[in-house]
Structures are given as structure tokens and as C-alpha cells.
N, CA, C and O atoms as a GROMACS GRO file, in nm:
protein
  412
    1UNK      N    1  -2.897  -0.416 -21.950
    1UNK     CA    2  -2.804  -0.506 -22.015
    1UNK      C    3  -2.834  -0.651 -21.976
    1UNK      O    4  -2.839  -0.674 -21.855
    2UNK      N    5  -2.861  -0.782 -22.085
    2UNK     CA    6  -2.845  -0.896 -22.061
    2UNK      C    7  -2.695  -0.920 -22.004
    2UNK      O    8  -2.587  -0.888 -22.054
    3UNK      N    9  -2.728  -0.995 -21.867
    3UNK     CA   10  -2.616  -1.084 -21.873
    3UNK      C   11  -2.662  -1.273 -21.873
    3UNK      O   12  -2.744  -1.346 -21.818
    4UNK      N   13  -2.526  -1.285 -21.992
    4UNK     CA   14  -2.545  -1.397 -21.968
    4UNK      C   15  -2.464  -1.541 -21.908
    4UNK      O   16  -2.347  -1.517 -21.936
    5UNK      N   17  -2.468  -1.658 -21.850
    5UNK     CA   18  -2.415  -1.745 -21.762
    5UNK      C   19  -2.396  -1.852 -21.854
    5UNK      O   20  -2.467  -1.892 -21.947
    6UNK      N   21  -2.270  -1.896 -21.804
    6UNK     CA   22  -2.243  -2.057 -21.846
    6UNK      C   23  -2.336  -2.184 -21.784
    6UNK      O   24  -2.288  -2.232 -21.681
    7UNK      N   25  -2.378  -2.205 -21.800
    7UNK     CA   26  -2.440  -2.351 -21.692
    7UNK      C   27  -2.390  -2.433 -21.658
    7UNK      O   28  -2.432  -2.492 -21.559
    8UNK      N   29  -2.252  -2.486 -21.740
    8UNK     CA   30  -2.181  -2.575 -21.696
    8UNK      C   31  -2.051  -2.522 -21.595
    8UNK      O   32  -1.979  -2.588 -21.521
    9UNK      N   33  -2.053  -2.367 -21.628
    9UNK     CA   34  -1.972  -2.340 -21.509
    9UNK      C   35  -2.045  -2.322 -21.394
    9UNK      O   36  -2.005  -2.342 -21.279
   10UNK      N   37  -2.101  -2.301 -21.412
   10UNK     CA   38  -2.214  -2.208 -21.270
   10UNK      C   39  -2.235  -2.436 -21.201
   10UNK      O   40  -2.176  -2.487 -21.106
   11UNK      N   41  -2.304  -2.485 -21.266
   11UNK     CA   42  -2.287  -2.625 -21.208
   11UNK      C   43  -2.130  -2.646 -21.147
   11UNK      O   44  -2.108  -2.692 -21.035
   12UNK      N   45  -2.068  -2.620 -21.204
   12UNK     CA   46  -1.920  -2.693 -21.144
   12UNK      C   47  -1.893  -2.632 -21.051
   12UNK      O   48  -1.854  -2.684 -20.947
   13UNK      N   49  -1.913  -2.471 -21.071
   13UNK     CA   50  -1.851  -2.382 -20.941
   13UNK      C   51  -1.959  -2.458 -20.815
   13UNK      O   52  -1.897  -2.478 -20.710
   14UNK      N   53  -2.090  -2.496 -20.810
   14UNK     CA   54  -2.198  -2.531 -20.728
   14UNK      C   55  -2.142  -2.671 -20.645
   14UNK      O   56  -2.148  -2.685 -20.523
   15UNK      N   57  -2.093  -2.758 -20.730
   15UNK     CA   58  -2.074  -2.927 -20.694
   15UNK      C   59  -1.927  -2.872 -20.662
   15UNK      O   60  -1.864  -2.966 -20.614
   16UNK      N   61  -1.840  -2.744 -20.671
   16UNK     CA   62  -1.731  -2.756 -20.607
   16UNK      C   63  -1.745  -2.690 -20.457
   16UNK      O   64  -1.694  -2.717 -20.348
   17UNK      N   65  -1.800  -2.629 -20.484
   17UNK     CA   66  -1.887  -2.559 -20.335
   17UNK      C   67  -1.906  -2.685 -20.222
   17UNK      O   68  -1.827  -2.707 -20.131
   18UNK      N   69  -1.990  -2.735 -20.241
   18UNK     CA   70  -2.095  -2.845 -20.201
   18UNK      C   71  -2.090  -2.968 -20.245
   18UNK      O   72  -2.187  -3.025 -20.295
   19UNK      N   73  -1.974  -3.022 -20.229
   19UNK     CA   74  -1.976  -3.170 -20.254
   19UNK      C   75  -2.036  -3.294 -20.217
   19UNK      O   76  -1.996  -3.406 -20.248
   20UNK      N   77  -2.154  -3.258 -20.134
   20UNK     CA   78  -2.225  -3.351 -20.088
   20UNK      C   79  -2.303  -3.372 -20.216
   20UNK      O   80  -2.332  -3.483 -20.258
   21UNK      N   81  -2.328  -3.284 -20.262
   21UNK     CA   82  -2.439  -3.264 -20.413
   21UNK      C   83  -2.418  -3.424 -20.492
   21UNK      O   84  -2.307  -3.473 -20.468
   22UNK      N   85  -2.481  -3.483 -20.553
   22UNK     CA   86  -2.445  -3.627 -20.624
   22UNK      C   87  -2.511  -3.604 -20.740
   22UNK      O   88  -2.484  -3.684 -20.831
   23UNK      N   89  -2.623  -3.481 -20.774
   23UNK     CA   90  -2.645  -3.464 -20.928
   23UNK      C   91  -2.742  -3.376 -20.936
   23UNK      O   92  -2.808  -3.375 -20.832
   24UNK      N   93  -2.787  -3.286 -21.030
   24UNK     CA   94  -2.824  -3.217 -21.082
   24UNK      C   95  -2.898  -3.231 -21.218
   24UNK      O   96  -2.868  -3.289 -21.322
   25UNK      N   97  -3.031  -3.139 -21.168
   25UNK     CA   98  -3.122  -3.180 -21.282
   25UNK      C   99  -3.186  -3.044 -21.288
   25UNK      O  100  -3.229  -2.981 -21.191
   26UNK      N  101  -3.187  -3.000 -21.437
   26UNK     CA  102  -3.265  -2.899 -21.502
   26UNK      C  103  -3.430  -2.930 -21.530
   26UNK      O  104  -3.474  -3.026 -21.592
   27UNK      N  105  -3.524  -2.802 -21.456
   27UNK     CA  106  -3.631  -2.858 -21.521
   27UNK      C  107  -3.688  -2.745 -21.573
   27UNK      O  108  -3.616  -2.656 -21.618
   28UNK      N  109  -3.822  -2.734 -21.575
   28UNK     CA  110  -3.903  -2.547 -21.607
   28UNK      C  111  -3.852  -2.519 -21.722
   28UNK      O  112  -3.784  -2.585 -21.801
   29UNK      N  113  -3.907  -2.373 -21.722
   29UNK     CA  114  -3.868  -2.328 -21.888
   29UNK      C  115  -3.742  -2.337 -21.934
   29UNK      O  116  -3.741  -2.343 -22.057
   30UNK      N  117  -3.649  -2.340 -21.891
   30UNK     CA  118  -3.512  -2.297 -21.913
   30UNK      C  119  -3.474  -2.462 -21.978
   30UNK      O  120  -3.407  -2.490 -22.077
   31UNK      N  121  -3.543  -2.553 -21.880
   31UNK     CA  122  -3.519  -2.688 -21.937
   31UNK      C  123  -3.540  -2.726 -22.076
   31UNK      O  124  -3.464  -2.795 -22.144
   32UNK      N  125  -3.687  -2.656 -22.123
   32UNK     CA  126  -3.742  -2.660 -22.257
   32UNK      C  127  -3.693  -2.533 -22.307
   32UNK      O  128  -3.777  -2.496 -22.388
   33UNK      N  129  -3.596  -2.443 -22.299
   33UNK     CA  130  -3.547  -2.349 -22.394
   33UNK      C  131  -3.702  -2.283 -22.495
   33UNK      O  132  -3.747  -2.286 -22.609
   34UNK      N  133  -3.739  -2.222 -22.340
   34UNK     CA  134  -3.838  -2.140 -22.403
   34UNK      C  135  -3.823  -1.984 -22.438
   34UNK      O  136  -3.902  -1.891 -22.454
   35UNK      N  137  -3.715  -1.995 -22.442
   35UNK     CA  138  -3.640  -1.806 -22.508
   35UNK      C  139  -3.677  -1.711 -22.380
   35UNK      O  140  -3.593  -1.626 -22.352
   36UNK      N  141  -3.777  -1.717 -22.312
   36UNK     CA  142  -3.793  -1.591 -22.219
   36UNK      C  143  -3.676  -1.573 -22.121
   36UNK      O  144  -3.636  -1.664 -22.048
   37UNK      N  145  -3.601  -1.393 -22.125
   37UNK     CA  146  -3.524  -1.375 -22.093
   37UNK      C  147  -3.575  -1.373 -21.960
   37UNK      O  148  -3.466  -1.358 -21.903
   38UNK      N  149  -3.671  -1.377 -21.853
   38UNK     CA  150  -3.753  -1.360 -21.758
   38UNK      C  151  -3.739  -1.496 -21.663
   38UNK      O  152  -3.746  -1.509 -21.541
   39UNK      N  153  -3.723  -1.566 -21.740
   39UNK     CA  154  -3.702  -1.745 -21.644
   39UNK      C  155  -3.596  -1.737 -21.609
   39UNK      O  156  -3.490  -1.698 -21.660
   40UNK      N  157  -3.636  -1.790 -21.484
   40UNK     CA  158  -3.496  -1.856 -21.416
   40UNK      C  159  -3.459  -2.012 -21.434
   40UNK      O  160  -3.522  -2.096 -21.498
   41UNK      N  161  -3.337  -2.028 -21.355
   41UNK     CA  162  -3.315  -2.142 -21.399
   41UNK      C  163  -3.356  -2.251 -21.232
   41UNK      O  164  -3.308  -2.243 -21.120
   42UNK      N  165  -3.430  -2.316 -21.272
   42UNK     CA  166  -3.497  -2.433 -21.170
   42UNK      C  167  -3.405  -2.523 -21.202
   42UNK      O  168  -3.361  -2.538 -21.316
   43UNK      N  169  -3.372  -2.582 -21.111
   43UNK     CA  170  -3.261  -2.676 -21.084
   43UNK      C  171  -3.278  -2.746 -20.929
   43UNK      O  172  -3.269  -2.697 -20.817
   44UNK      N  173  -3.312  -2.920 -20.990
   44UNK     CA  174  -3.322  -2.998 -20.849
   44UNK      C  175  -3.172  -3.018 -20.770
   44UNK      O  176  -3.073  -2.955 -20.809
   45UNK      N  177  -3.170  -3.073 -20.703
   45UNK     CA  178  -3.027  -3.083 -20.621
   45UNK      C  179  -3.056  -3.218 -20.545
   45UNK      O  180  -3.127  -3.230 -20.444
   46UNK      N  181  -2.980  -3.331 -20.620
   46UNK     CA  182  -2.982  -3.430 -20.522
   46UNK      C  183  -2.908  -3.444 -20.407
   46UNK      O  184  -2.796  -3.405 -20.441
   47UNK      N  185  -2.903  -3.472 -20.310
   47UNK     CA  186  -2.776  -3.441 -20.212
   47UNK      C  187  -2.724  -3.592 -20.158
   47UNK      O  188  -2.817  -3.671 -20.173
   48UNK      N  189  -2.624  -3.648 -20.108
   48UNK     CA  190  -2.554  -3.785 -20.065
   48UNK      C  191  -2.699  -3.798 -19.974
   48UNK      O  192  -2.775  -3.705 -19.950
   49UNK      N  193  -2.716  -3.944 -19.929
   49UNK     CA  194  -2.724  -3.964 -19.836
   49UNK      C  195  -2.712  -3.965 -19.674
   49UNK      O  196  -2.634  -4.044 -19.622
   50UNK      N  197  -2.778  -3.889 -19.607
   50UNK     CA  198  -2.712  -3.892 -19.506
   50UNK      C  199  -2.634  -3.712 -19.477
   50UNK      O  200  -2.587  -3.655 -19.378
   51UNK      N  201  -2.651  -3.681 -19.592
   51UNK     CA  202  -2.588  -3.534 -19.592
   51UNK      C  203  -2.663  -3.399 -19.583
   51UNK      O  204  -2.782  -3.419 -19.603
   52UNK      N  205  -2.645  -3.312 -19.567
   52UNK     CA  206  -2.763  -3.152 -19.569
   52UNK      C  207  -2.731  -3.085 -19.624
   52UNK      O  208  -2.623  -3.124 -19.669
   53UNK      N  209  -2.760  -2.973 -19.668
   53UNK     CA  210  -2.724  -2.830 -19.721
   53UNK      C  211  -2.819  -2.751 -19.695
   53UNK      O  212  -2.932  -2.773 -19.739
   54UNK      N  213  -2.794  -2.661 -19.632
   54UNK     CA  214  -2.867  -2.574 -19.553
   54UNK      C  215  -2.908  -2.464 -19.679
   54UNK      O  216  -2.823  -2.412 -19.750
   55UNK      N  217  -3.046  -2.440 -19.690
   55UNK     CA  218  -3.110  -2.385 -19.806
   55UNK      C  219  -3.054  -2.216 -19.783
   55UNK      O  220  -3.080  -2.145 -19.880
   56UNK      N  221  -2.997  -2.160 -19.694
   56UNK     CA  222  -2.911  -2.007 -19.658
   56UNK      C  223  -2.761  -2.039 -19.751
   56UNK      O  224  -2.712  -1.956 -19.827
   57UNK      N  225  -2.720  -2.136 -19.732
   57UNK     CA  226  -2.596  -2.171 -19.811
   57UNK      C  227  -2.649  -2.128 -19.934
   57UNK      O  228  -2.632  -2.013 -19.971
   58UNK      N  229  -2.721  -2.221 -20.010
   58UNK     CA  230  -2.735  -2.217 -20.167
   58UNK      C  231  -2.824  -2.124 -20.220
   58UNK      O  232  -2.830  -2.135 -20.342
   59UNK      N  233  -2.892  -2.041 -20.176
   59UNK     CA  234  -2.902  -1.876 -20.144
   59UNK      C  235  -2.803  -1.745 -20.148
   59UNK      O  236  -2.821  -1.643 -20.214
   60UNK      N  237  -2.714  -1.769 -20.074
   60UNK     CA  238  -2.605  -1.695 -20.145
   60UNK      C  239  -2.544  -1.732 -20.215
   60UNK      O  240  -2.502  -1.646 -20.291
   61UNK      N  241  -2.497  -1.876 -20.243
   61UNK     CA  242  -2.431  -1.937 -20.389
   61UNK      C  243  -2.493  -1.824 -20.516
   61UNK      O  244  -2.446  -1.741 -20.593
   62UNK      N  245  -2.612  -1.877 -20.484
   62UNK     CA  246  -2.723  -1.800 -20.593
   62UNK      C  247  -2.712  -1.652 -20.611
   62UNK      O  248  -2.731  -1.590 -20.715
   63UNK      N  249  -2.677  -1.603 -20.490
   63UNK     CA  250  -2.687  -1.446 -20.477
   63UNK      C  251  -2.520  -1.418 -20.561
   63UNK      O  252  -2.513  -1.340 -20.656
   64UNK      N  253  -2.417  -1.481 -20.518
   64UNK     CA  254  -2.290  -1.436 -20.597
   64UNK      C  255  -2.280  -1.484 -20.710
   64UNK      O  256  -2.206  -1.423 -20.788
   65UNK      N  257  -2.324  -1.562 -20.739
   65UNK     CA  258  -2.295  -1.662 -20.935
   65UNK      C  259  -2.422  -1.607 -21.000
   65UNK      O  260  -2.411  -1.548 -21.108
   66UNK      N  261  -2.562  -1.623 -20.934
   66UNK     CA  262  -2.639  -1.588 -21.095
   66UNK      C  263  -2.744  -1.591 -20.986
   66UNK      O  264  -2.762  -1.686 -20.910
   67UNK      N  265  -2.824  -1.455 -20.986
   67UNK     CA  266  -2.947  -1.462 -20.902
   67UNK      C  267  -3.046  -1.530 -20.992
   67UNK      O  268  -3.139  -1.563 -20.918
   68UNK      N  269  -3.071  -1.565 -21.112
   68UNK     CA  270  -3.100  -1.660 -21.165
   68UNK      C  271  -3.121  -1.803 -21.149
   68UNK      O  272  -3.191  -1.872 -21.223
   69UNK      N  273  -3.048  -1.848 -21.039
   69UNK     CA  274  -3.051  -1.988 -21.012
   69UNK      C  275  -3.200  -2.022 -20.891
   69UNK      O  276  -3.231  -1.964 -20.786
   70UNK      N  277  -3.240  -2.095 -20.937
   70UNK     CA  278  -3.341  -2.166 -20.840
   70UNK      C  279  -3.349  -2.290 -20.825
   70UNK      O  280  -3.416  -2.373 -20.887
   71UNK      N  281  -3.232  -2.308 -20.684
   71UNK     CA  282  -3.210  -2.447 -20.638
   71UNK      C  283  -3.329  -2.515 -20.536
   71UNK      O  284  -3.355  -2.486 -20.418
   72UNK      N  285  -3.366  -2.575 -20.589
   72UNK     CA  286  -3.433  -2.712 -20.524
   72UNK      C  287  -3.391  -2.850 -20.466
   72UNK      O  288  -3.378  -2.960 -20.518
   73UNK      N  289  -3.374  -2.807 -20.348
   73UNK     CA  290  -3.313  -2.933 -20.268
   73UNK      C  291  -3.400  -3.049 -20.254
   73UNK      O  292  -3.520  -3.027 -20.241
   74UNK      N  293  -3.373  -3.122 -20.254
   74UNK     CA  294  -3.429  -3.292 -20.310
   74UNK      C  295  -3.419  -3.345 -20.148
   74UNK      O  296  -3.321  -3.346 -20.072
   75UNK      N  297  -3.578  -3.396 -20.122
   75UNK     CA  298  -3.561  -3.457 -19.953
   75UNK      C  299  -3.662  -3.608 -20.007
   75UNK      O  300  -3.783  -3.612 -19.986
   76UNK      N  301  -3.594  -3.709 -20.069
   76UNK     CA  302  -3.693  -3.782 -20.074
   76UNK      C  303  -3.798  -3.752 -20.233
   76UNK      O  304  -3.736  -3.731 -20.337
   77UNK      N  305  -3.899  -3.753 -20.235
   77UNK     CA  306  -3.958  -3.698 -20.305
   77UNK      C  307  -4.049  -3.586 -20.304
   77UNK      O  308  -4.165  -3.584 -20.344
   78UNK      N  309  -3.966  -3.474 -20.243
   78UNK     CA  310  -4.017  -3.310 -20.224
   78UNK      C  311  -3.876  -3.309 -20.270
   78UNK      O  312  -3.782  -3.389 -20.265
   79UNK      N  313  -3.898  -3.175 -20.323
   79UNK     CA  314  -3.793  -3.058 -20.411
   79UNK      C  315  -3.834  -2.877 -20.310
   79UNK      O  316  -3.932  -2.803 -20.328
   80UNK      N  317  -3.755  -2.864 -20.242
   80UNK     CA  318  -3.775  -2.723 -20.206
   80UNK      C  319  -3.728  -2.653 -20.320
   80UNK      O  320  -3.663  -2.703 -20.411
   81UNK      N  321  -3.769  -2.517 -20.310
   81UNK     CA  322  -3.656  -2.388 -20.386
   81UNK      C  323  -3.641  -2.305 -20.228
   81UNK      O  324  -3.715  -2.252 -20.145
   82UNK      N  325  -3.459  -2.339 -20.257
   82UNK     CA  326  -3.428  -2.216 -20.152
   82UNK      C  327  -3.448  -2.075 -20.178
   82UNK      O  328  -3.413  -2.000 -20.087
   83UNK      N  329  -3.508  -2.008 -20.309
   83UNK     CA  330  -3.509  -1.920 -20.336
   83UNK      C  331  -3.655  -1.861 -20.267
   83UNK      O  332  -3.665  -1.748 -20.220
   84UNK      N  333  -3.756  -1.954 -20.272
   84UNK     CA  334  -3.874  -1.881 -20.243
   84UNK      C  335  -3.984  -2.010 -20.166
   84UNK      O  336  -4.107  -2.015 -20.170
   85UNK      N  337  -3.916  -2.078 -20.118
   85UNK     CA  338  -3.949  -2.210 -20.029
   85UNK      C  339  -4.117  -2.262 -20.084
   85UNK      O  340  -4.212  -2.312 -20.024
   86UNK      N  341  -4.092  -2.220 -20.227
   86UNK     CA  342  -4.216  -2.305 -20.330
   86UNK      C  343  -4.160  -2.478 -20.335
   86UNK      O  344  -4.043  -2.510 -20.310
   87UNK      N  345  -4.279  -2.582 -20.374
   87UNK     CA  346  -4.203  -2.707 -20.335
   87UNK      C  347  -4.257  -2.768 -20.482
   87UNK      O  348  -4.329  -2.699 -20.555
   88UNK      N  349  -4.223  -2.880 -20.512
   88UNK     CA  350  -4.238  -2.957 -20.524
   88UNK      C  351  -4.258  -3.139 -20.492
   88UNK      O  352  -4.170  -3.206 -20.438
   89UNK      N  353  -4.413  -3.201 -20.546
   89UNK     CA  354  -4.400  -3.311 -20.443
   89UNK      C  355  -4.444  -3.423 -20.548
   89UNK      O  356  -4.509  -3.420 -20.652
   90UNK      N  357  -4.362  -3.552 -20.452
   90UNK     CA  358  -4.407  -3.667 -20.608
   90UNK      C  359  -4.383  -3.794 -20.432
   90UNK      O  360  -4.352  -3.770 -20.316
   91UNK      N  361  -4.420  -3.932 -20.515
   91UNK     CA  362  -4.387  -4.040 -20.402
   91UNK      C  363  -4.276  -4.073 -20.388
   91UNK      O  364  -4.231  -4.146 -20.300
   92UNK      N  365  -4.209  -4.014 -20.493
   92UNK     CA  366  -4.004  -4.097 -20.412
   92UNK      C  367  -3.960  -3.972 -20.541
   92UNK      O  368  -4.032  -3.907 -20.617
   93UNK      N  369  -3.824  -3.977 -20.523
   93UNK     CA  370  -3.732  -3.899 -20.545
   93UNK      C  371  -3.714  -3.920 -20.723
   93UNK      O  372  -3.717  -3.827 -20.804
   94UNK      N  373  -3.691  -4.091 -20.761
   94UNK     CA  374  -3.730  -4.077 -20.885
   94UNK      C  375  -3.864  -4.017 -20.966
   94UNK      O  376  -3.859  -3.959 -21.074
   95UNK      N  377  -3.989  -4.044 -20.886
   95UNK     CA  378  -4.110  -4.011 -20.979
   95UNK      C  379  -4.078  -3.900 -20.983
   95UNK      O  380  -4.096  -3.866 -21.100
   96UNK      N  381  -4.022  -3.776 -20.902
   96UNK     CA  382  -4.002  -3.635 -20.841
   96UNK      C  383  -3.924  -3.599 -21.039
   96UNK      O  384  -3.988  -3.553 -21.133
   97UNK      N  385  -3.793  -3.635 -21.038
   97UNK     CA  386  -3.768  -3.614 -21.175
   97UNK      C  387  -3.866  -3.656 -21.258
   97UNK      O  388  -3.907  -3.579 -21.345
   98UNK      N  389  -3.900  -3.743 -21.249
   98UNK     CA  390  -4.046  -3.786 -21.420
   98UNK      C  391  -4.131  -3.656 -21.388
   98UNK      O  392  -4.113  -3.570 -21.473
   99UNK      N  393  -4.200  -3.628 -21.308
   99UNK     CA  394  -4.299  -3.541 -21.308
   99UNK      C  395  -4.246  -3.444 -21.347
   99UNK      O  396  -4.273  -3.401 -21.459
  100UNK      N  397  -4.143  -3.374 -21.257
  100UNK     CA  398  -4.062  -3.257 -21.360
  100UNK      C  399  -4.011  -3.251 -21.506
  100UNK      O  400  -3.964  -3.177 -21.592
  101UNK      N  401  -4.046  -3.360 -21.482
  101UNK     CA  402  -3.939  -3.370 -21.689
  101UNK      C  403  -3.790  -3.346 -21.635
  101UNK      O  404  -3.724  -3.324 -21.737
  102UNK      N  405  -3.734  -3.342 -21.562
  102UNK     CA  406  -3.604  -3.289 -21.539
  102UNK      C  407  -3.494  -3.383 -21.606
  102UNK      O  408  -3.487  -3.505 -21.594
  103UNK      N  409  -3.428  -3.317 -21.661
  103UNK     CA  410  -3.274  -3.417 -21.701
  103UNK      C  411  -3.154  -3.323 -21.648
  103UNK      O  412  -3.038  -3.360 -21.660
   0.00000   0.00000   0.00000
């Protein structure tokens, strides 16, 4: 059986969780609505300044709302995934979104 997720809830339930969070950006297939039921959803995570989120936190976020989610915590211009500690890397935090395409 497909199941399927809201994104704008699954975001709200996330930034109500974790309010350090300051924004969120979709990138990967799911960004370009490439139909495969097989993608997950890649998602950067900017966090405050000055603030953390421990990549075990947003791991089980992930594990109870949508094992689907693949959060990428934003350090600068690296993007972890707490899901599988694959990275992403750019020179600052903005180029980090351009290179992803992320909005």
C-alpha cells in the first residue's frame, strides 16, 4: 500500500518540534516532481545561529512522521543527511542552496 504525506504538515509538525530550525529547503527528485514512488524526500535544514540539533533527534522525527524524510542539517556550507550521514558541500551556506537547486 502507498502511503501518502502532507509536506506542509510533516514541515510544521518538524519547525514545531525544533524551533531552532529558521528554514527549510526541498531539493532531489521530489524537488523536481519526478513521479518515482522510490524517492525520498531530501530536505536541507537551516538551523539559528548559534543553535544544534543533534542528527539522533531528527532521525526519529523521521522514523515517527515519514521514514521518507531525509534531513540535512546545514553547518555553514555542508548539508549532512541524518539519515545516512551522505553530505553535501559548497563554500557558504548560500552557494550550498544554488548548487542544490533547493527552494
Amino acid at each position: 500500500m502507498k502511503e501518502a504525506y502532507d509536506l506542509r504538515e510533516l514541515t510544521g509538525e518538524l519547525t514545531r518540534a525544533f524551533p531552532q530550525i529558521e528554514a527549510l529547503y526541498l531539493f532531489g527528485s521530489r524537488r523536481y516532481r519526478t513521479g518515482s514512488p522510490r524517492s525520498d524526500l531530501d530536505i536541507l535544514v537551516e538551523v539559528s545561529p548559534a543553535s544544534y540539533i543533534r542528527a539522533q533527534e531528527l532521525r526519529a522525527f523521521s522514523a515517527e512522521y515519514c521514514r521518507a524524510l531525509d534531513l540535512f542539517v546545514a553547518e555553514g556550507g555542508k548539508g549532512v543527511s541524518c539519515a545516512n550521514e551522505s553530505h553535501e558541500r559548497a563554500a557558504s551556506f548560500g552557494e550550498l542552496v544554488i548548487r542544490l537547486e533547493a527552494v
